[in-house]
C-alpha positions, 0 to 999 in steps of 0.5 A: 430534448430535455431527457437527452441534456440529462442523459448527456450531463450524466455521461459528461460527469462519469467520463470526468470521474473516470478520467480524473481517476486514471488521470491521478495514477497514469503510470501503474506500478510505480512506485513513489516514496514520500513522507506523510506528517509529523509521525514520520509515516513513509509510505509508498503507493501502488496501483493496478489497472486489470485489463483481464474482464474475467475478473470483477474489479478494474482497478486497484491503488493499494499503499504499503506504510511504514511507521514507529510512533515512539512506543517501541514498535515498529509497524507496516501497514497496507492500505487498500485506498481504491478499487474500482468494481467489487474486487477480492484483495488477498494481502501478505504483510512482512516486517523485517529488520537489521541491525545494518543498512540493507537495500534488499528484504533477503539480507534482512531478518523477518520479524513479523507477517500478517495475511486477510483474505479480503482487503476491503476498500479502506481497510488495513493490514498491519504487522508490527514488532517490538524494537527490543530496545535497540536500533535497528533499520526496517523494511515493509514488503507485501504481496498482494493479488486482486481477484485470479491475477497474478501476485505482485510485491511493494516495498518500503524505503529501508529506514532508521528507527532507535530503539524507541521505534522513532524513526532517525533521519 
């Protein structure tokens, strides 16, 4: 009797985590714009459930940030914040820039790009570029594919940052 408790807490706890999980990112795919701390960071999460069992992982929550801390770049970051199950993350990382407001990356000019293999879980990827002492607006954009399924993209808001790389609200 005592075994079957123990059995039975165990699973309880499992089922709580895993519905926790899925319960934090009920809509895959879309994407959310907020605004982090006092260093202006925005950034955007994207998550994927794989429903194809050929591959290893099961889940992934990967985040794409943008961010200027005053010293004159300009930084896009991915994050893999979570996956669940060993997984192989290849990640593209592009930094683009205009001297006006475009909503769309294929108006803007692509500074900067970066490329991992494997990103692992807790790991980033960063491209960067010198703000070239004028203001400009920027944009992150990556590509990302978890184990044999198919590349998807994320983006960040196009923002405002001054020739300092400070971002202008």
């Amino acid at each position: 009797m005592a075994r079957a408790k123990k059995y039975l807490f165990v699973v309880l706890i499992l089922t709580f985590i895993f519905g926790t999980l899925l319960f934090i990112n009920v809509k895959p795919n879309i994407a959310n714009a907020e605004t982090l701390n006092e260093n202006e960071e925005h950034f955007i999460n994207v998550s994927d459930n794989n429903e194809n069992i050929e591959t290893y992982g099961l889940y992934l929550n990967i985040r794409i940030a943008l961010n200027g801390i005053g010293d004159g770049y300009v930084t896009t970051k991915v994050t893999n914040a979570f996956t669940l199950f060993p997984a192989t993350v290849r990640v593209i990382v592009e930094l683009y820039s205009s001297d006006t407001y475009q909503d769309s990356y294929t108006n803007m000019t692509l500074v900067a790009k970066n490329f991992i293999e494997d990103l692992n879980m807790g790991k980033s990827i960063e491209a960067s570029a010198s703000t070239n002492g004028k203001q400009q607006y920027w944009k992150g954009r990556m590509y990302y594919k978890m184990d044999s399924n198919d590349w998807k993209e994320g983006f960040t808001e196009t923002l405002l940052y001054d020739e300092n790389g400070i971002y202008k609200k």
